[in-house]
C-alpha positions in Angstrom: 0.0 0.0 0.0 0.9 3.4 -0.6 2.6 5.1 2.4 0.3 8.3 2.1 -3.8 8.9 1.5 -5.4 12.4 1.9 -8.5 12.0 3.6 -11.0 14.9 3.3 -14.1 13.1 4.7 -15.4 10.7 6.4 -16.9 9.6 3.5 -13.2 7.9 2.5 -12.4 6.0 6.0 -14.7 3.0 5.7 -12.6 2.1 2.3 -9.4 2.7 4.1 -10.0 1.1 7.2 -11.0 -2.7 5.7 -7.6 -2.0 3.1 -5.9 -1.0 6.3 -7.1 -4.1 8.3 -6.4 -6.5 5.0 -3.0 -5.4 4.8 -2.4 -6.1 8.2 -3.5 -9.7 7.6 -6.3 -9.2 10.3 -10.0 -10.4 10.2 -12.7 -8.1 11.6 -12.7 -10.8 14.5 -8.9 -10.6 15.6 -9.7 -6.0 15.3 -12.6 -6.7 16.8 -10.8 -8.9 19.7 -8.2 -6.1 20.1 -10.7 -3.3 20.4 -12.7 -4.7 23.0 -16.1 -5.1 20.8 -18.0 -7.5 19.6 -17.1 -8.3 15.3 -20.5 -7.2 15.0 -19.9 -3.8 16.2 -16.6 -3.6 14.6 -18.1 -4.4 11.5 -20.6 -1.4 11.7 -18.0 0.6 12.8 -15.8 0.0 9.8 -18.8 0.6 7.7 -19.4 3.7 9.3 -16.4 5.2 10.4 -18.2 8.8 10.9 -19.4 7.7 13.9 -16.7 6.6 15.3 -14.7 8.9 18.2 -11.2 10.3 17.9 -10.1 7.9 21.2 -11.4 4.6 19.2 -10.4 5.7 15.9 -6.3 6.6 17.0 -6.8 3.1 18.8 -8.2 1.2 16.0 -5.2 2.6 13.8 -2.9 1.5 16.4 -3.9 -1.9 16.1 -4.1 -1.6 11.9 -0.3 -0.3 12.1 -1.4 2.7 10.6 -0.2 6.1 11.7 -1.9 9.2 11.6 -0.3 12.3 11.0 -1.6 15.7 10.7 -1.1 18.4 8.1 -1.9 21.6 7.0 -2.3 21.5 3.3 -0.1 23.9 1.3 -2.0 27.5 0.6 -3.8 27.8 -2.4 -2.6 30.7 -5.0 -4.6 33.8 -4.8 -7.0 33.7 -7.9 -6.4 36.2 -10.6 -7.5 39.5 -10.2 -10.7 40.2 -12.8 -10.3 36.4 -14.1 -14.2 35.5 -12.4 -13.3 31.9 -11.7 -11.6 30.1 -8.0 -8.2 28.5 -7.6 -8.6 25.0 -8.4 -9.9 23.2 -5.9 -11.0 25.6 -4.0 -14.7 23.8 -3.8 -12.7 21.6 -1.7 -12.9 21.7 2.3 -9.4 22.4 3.3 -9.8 20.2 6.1 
């Protein structure tokens, strides 16, 4: 897997998550054993990861191996004076 992923929403995590948890050769049972839930509930977690808080989410990426780091995204360029349109990508939540 790739060593970086941009995530913008929460939309994105429940993809990430189960390739996370594949590529660490784990079953939702064995997370699920680890997290201290039942593989029912870890498997509604992982299929909605917008519920799920900051506390379990840095501790389910613990146990995936997966380390989450923070960033601010470079500044966008100041659009053109008179040109009537946005950066590029600036429809895009920064966060």
């Amino acid at each position: 897997m790739n060593s970086h992923f941009t995530v913008r929403t929460a939309d994105q995590l429940p993809t990430l998550l189960q390739a996370f948890r594949k590529d660490a050769g784990l079953t939702q049972s064995e997370v699920a054993l680890r997290l201290g839930v039942a593989q029912q509930t870890y498997s509604a977690l992982e299929r909605n990861a917008d519920t799920v808080g900051a506390a379990r989410l840095l501790k389910l990426l613990n146990i995936l191996g997966v380390e989450l780091v923070l960033a601010k995204p470079a500044a966008n360029p100041a659009p053109a004076k008179d040109s009537g349109q946005a950066p590029p990508g600036s429809d895009q939540p920064s966060w």
